[in-house]
Backbone as CSV, one residue per row, in Angstrom:
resi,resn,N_x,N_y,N_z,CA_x,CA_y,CA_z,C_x,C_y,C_z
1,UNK,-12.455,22.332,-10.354,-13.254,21.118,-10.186,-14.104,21.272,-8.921
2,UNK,-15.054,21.213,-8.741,-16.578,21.250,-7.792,-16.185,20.325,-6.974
3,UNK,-16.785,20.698,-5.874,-16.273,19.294,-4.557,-17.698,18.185,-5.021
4,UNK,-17.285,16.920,-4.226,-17.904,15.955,-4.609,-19.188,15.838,-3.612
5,UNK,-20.654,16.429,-3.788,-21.477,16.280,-3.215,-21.877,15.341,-2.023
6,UNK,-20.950,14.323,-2.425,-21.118,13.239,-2.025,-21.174,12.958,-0.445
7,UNK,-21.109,11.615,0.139,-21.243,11.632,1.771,-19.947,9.761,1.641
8,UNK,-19.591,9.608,3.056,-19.149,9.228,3.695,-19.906,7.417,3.184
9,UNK,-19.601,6.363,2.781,-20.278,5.406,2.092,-20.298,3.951,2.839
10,UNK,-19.267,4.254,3.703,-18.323,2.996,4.760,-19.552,2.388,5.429
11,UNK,-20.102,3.617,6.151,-21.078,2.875,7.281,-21.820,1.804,6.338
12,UNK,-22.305,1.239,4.970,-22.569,0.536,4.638,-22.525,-1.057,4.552
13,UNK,-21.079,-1.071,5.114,-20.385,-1.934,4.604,-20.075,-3.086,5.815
14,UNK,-19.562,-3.803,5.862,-19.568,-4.948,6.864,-18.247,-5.645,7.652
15,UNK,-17.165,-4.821,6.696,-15.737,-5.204,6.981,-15.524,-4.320,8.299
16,UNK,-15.116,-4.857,9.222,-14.612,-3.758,10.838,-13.618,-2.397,10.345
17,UNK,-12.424,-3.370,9.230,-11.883,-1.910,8.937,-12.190,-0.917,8.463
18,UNK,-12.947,-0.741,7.150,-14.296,0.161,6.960,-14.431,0.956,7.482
19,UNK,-15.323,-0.401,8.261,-16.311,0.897,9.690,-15.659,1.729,10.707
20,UNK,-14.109,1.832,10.789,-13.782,2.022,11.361,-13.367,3.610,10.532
21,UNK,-13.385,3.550,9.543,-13.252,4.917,8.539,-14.760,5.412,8.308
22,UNK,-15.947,4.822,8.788,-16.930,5.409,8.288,-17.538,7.099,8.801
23,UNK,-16.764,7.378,9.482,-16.933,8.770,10.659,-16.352,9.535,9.791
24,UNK,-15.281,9.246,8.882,-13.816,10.206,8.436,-14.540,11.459,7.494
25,UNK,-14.188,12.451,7.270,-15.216,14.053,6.758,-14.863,13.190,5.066
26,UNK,-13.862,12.276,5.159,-13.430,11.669,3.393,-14.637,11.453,3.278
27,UNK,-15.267,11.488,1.829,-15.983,11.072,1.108,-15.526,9.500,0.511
28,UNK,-15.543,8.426,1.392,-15.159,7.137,1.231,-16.478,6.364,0.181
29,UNK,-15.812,5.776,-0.690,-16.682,4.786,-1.355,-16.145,3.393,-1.108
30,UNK,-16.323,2.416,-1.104,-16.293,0.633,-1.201,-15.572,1.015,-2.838
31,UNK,-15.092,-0.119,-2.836,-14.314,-0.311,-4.137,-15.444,-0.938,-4.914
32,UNK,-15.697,-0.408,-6.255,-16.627,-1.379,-7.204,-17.072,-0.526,-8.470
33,UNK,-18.167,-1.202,-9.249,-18.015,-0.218,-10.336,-18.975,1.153,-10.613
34,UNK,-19.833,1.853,-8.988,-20.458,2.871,-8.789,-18.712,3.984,-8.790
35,UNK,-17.932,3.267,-7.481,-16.835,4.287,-7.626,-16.308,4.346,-9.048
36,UNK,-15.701,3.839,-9.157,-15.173,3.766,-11.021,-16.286,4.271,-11.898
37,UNK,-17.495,4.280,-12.260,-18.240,5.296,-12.767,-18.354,6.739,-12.458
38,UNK,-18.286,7.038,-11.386,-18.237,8.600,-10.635,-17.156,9.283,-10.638
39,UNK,-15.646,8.352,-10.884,-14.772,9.105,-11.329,-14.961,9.449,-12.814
40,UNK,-15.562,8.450,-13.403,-15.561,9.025,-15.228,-16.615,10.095,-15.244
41,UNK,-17.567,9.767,-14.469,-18.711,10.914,-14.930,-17.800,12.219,-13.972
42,UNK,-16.829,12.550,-13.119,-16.227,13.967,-12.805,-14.892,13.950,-13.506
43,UNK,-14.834,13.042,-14.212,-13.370,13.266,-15.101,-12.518,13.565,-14.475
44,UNK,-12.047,12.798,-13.130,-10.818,12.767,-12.027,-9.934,11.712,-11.728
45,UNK,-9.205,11.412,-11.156,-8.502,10.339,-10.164,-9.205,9.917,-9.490
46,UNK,-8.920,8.334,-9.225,-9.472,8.123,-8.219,-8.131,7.894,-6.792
47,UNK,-8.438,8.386,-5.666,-7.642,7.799,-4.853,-7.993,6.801,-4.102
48,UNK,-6.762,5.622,-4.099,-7.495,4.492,-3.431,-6.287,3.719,-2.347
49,UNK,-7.287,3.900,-0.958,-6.206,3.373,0.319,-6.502,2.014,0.595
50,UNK,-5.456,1.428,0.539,-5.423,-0.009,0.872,-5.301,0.102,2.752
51,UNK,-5.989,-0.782,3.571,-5.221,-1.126,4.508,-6.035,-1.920,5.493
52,UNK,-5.720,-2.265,6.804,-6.340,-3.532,7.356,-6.349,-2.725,8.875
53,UNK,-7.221,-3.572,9.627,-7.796,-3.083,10.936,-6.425,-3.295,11.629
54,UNK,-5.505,-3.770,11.676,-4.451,-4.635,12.577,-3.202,-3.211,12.473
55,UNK,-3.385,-2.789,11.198,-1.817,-2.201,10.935,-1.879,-0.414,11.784
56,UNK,-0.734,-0.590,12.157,-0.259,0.899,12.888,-0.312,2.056,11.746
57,UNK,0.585,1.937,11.349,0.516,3.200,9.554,-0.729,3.531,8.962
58,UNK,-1.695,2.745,9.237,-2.654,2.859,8.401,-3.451,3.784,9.654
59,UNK,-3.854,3.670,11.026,-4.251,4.116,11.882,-3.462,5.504,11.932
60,UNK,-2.155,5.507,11.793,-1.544,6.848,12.052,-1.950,7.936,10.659
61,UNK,-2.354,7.236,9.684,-2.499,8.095,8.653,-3.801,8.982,8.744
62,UNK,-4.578,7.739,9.162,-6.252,8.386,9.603,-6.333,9.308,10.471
63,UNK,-5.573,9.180,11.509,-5.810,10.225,12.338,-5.360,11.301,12.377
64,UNK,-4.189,11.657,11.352,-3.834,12.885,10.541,-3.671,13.404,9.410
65,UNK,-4.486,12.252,8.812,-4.427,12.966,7.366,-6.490,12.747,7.564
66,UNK,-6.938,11.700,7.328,-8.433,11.380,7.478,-9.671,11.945,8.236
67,UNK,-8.707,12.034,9.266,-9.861,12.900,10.589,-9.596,14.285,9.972
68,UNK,-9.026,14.664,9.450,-8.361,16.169,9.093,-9.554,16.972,8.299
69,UNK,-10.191,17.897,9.081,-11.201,18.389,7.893,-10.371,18.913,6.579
70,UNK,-9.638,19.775,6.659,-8.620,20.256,5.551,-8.754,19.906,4.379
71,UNK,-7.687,18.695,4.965,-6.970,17.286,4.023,-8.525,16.521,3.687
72,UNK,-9.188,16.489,4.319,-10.532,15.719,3.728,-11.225,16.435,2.840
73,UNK,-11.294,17.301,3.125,-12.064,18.257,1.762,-11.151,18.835,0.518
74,UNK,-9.804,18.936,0.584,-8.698,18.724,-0.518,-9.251,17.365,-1.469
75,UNK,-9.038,16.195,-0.198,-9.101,15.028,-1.108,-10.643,14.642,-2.215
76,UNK,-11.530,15.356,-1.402,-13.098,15.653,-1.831,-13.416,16.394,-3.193
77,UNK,-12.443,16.983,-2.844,-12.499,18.187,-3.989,-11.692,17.786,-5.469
78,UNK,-10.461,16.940,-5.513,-9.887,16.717,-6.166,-9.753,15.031,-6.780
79,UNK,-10.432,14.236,-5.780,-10.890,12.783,-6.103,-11.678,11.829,-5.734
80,UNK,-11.886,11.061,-6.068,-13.137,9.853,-6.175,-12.260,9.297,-4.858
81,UNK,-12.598,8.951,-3.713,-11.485,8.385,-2.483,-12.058,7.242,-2.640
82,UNK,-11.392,6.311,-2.326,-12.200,4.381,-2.297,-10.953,4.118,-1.590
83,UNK,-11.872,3.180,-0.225,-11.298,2.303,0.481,-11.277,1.305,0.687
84,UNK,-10.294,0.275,0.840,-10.250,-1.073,0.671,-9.717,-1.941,1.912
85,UNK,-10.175,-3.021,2.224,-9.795,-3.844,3.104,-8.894,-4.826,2.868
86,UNK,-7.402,-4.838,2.720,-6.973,-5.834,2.284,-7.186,-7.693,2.241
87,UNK,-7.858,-7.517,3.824,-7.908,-8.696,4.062,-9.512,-9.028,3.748
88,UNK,-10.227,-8.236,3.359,-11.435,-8.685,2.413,-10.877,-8.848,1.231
89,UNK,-10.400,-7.805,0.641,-10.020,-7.693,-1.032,-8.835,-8.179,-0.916
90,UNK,-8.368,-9.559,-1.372,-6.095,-9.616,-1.072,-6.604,-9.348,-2.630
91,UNK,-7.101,-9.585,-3.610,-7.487,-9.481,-4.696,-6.394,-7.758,-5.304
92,UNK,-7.458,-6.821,-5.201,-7.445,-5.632,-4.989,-6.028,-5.150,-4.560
93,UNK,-5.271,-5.726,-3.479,-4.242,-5.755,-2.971,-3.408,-5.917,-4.012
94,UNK,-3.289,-7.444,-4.226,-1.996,-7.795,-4.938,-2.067,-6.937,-6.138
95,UNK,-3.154,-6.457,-6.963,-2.416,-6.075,-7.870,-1.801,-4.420,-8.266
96,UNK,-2.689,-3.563,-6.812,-1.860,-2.485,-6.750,-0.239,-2.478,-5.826
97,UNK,-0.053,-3.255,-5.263,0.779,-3.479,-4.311,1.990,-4.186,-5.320
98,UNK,1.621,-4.642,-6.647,2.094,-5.278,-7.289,2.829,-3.637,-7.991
99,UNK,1.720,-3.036,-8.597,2.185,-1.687,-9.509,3.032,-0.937,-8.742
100,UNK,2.905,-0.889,-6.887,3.803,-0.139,-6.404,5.167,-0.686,-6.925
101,UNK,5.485,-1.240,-6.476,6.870,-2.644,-6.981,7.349,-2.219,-8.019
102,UNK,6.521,-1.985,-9.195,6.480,-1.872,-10.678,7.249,-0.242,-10.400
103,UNK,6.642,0.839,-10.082,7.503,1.867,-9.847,8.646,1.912,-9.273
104,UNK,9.466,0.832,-8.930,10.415,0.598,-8.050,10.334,1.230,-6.608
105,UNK,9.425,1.348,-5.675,9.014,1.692,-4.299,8.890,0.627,-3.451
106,UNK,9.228,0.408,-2.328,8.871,-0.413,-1.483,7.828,-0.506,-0.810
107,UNK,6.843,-1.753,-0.419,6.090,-1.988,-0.527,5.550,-1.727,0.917
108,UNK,4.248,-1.762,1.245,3.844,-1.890,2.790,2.348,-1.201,2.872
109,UNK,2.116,-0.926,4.013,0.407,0.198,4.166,0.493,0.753,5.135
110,UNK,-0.342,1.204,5.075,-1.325,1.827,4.212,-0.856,1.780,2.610
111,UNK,-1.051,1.463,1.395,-1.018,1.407,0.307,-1.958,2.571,-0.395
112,UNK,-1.027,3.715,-0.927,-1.867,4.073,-1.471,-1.528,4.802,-2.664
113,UNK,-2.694,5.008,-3.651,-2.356,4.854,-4.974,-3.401,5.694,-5.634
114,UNK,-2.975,6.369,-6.766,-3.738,7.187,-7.661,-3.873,6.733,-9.157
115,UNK,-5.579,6.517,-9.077,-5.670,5.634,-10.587,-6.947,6.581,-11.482
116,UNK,-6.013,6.421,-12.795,-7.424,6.884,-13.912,-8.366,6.403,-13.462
117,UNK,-9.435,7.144,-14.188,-10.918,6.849,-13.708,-10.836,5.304,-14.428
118,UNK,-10.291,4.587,-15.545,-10.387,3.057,-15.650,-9.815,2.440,-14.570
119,UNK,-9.140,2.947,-13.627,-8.732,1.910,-12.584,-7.301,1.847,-12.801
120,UNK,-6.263,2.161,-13.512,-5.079,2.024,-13.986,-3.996,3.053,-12.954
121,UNK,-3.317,1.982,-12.853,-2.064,3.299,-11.621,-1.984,3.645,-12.172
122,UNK,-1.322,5.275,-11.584,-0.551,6.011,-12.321,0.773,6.536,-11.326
123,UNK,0.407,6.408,-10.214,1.441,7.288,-8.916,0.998,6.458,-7.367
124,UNK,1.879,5.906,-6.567,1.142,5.308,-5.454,2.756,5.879,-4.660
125,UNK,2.421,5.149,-3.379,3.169,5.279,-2.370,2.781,4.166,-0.830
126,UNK,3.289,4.846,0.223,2.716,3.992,1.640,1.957,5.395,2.414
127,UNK,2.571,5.548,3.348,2.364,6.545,4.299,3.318,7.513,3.654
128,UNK,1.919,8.786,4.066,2.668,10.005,3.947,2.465,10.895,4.969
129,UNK,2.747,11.173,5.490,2.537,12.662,7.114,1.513,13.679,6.227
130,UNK,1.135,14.391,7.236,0.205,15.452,6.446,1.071,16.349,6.439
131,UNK,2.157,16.935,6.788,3.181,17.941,6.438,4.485,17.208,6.263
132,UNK,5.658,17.888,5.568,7.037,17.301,4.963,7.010,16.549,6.565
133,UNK,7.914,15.397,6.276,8.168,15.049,7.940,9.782,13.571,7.344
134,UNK,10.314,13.451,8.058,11.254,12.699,7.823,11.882,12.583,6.448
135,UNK,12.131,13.666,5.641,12.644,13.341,4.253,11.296,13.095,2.993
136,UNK,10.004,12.829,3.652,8.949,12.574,3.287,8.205,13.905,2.533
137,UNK,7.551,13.836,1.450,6.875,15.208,1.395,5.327,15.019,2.130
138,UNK,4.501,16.291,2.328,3.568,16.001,3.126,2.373,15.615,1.896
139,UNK,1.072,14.577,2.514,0.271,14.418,1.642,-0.805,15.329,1.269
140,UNK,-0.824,16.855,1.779,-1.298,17.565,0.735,-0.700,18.322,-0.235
141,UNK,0.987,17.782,-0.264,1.565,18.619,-1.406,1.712,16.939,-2.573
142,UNK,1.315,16.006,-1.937,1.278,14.774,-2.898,-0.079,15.146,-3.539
143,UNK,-1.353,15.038,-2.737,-2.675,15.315,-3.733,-2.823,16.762,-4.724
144,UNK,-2.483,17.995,-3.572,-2.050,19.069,-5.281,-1.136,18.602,-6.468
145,UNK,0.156,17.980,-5.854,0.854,17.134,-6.769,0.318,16.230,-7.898
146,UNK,-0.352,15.625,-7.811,-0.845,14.487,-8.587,-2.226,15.510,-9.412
147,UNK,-2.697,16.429,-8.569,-3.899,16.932,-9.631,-3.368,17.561,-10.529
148,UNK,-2.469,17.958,-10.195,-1.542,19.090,-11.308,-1.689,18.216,-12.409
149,UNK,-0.500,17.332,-12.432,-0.086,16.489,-13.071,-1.479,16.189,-13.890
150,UNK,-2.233,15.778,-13.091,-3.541,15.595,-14.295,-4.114,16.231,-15.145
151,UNK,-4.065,17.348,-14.387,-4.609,18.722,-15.542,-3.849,18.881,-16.046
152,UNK,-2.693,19.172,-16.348,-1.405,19.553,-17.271,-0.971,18.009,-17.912
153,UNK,-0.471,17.556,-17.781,0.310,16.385,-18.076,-0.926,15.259,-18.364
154,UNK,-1.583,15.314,-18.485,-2.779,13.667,-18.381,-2.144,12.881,-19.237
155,UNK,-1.483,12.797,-20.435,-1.432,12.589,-21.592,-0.630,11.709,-20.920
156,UNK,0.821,12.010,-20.067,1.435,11.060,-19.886,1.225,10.875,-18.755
157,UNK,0.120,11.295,-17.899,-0.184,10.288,-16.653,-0.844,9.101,-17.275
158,UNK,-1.431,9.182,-18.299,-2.157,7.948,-18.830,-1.604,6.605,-19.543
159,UNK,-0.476,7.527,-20.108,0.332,6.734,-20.352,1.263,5.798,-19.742
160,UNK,1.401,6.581,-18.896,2.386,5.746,-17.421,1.186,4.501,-16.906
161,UNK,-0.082,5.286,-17.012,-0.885,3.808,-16.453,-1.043,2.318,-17.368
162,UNK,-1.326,3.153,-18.680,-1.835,1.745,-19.811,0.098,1.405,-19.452
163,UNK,1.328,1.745,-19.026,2.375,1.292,-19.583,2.233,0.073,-18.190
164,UNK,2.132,0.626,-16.839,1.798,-0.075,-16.107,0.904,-1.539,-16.115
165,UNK,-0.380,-0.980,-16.480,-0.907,-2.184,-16.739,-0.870,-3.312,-17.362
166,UNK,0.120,-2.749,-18.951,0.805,-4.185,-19.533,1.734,-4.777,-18.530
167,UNK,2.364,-3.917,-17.900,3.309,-4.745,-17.378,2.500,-5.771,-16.116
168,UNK,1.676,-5.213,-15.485,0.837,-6.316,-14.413,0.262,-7.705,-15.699
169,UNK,0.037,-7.546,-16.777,-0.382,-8.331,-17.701,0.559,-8.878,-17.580
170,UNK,2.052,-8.657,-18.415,2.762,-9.741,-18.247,3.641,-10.179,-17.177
171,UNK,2.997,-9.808,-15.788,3.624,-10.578,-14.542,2.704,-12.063,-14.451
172,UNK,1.654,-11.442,-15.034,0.670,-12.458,-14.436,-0.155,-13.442,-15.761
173,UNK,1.026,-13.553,-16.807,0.741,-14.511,-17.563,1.614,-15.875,-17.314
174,UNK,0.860,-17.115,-17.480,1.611,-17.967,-17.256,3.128,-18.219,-17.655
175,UNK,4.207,-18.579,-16.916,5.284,-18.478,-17.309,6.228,-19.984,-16.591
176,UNK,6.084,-21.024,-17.049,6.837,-22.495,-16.307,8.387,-21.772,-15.547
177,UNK,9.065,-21.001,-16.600,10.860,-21.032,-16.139,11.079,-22.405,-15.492
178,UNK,12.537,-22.087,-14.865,13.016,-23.485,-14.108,12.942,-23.801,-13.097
179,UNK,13.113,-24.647,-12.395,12.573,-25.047,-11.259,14.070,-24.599,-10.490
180,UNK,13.442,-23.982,-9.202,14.188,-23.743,-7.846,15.296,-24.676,-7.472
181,UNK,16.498,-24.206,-7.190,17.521,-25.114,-6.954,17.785,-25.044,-5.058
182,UNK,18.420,-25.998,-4.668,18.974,-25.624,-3.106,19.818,-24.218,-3.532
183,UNK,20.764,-24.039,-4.296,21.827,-22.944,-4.539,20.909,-21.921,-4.860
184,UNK,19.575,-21.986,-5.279,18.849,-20.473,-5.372,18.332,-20.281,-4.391
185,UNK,17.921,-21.479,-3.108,17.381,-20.930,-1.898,18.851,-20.475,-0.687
186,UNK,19.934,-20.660,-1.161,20.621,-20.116,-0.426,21.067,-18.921,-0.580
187,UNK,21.275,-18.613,-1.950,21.659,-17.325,-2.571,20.629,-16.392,-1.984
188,UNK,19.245,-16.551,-1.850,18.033,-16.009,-1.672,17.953,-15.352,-0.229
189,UNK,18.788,-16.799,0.727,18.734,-16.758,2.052,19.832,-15.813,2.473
190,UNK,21.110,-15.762,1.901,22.206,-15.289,2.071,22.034,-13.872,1.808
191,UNK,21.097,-13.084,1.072,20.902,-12.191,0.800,19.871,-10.850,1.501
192,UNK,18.792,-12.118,1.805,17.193,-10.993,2.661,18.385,-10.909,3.996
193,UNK,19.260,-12.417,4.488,19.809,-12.251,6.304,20.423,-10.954,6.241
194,UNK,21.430,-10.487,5.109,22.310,-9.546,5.242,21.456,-8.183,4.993
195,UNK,19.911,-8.285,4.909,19.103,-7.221,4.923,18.380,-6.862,6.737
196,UNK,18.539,-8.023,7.307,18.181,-7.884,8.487,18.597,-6.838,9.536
197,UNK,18.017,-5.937,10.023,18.381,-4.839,11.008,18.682,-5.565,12.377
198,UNK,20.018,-5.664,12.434,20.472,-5.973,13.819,20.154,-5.451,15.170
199,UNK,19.840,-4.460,15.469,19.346,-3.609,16.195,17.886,-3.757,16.825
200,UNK,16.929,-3.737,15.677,15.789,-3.699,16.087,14.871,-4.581,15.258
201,UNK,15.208,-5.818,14.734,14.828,-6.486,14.085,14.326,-6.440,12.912
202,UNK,13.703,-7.343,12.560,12.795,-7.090,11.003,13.544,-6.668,9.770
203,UNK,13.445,-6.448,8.670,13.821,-6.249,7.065,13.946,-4.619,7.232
204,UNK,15.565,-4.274,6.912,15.652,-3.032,6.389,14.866,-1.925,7.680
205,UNK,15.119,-0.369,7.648,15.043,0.297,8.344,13.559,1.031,8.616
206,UNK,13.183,1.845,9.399,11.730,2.266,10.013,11.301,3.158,8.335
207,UNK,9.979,3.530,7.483,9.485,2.387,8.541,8.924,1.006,8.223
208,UNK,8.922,0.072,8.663,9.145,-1.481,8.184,7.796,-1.996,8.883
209,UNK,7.833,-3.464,8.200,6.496,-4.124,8.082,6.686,-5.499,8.634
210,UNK,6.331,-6.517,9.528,6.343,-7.593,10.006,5.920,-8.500,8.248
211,UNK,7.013,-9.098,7.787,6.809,-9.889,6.591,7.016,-11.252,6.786
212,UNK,5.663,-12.260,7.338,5.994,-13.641,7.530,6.834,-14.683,6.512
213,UNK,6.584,-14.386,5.226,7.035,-15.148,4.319,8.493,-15.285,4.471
214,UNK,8.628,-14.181,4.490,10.473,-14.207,4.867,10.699,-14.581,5.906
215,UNK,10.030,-14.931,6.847,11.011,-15.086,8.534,10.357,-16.652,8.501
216,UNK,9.455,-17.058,7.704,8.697,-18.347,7.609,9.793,-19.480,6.805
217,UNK,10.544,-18.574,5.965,11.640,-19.040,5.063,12.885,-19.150,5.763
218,UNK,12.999,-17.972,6.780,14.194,-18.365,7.520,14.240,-19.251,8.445
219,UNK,12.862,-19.660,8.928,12.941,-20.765,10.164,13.405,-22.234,9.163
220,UNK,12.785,-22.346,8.026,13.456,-23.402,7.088,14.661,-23.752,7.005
221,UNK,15.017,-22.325,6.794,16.203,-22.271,5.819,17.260,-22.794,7.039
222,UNK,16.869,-22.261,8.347,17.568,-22.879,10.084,17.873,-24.265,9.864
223,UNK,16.775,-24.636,9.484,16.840,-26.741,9.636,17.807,-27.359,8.127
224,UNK,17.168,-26.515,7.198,17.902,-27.092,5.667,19.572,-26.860,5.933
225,UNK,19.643,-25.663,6.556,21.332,-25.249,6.291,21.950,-25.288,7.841
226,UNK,20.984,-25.452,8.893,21.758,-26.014,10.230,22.884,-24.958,10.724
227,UNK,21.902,-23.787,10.105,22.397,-22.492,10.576,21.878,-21.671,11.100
228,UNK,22.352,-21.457,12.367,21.659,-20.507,13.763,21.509,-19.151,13.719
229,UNK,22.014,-18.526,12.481,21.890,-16.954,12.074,20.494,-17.034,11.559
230,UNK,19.264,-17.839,11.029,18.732,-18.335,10.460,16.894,-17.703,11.533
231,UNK,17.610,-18.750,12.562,17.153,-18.880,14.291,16.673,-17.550,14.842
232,UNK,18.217,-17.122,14.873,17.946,-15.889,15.709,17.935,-14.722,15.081
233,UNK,17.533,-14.713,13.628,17.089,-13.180,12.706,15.349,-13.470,13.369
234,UNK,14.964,-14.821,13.066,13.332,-14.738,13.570,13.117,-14.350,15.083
235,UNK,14.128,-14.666,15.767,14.050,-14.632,17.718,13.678,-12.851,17.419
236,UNK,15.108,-12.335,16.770,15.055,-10.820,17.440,13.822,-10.135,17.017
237,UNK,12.928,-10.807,15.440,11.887,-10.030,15.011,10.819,-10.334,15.945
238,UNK,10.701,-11.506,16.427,9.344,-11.955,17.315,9.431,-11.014,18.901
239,UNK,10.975,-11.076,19.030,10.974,-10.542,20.488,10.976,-8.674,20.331
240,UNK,11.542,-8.390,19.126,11.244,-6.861,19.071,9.782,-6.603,18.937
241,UNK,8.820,-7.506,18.078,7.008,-7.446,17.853,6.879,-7.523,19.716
242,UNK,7.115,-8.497,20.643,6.595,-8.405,21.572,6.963,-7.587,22.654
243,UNK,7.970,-7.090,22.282,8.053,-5.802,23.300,7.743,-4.132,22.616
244,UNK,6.816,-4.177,21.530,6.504,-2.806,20.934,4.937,-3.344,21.163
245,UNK,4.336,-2.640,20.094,2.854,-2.290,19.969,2.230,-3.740,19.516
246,UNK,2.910,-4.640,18.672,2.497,-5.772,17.590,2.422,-7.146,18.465
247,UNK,1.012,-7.710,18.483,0.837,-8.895,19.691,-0.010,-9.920,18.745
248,UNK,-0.749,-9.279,17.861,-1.431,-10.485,16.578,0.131,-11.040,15.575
């Protein structure tokens, strides 16, 4: 497959996070339907990074996988790259962030994900190191990885996507069920607390993501159930954010 003639597309664009990738040797496109045409007319993947000006992972990825001439001309050579702003696009977001889920992976960003040229997952992940690193494989044995797979296997990379995409269909068809009980918000509560890292705060082990919804639920759940474990799962996450890197 021919590298992608192409140039660098960001500086166009108006979102800070963007522009902040518009330097990168990646051949970056804006998400829309020029990228999604250019993967059909080279009959490739597209790869597509979710992430926001604020987040650490997403900065650590750029500066060793993105700035990387290497790894940038791998990714050039082998896919349509499109970058996304979450907090322009939550759109865009939820519903690959949704398909990660769908593979049973845990969720976070940098978000990133490999889709048929229709736009359909097929393989995503978060952060990957540019060489093996913590149990992790490195992300240029993920992008040879995934091209393989395309050239050999398409049949059921494609399949894994249309199987995917029904399933985002039926997450997101209307569905009433029953209404929320106190006993399902405790069961709920009783369950994320005993996920809480005692140590160093926040949900589950490195590397982890500041998730308001949940600590927004536990300050509730403090007043509804008049329980101080509740209190101080949010104290240790706010006071571990303010003594690391995290001040927004």
């Amino acid at each position: 497959m021919s590298s992608d003639p192409g140039r660098n597309r960001l500086g166009e664009e108006t979102s800070p996070y963007l522009l902040q990738h518009a330097h990168n040797p990646v051949h970056w496109r804006p998400w829309g339907a020029e990228a999604l045409a250019e993967a059909k007319r080279r009959d490739c993947p597209i790869l597509l990074s979710i992430g926001y000006a604020a987040c650490h992972w997403c900065h650590v990825m750029a500066h060793e996988s993105f700035e990387n001439a290497e790894i940038a001309s791998l990714m050039n050579s082998l896919f349509v790259n499109v970058k996304v702003d979450r907090e322009e696009r939550p759109d865009i977001d939820h519903i690959y962030m949704t398909a990660l889920h769908a593979l049973g992976q845990q969720g976070g960003w940098p978000l990133t994900m490999f889709l048929d040229p229709e736009g359909k997952p097929m393989f995503g992940g978060t952060y990957w190191p540019p060489e093996p690193r913590w149990g992790r494989p490195g992300f240029r044995q993920i992008l040879e990885s995934v091209e393989t797979a395309w050239r050999t296997r398409r049949p059921a990379m494609e399949e894994r996507g249309r199987t995917l995409t029904a399933h985002l269909a039926e997450l997101s068809a209307p569905s009433p069920g029953r209404s929320l009980t106190p006993g399902d918000l405790t069961r709920v509560g009783d369950g994320l607390l005993a996920a809480v890292d005692p140590a160093h705060g926040g949900i589950g082990g490195a590397p982890k993501f500041p998730n308001a919804p949940i600590f927004r639920f536990f300050w509730n759940e403090m007043f509804r159930r008049r329980d101080p474990r509740f209190g101080e799962a949010v104290r240790a996450l706010l006071e571990a954010m303010s003594a690391g890197g995290i001040y927004d």
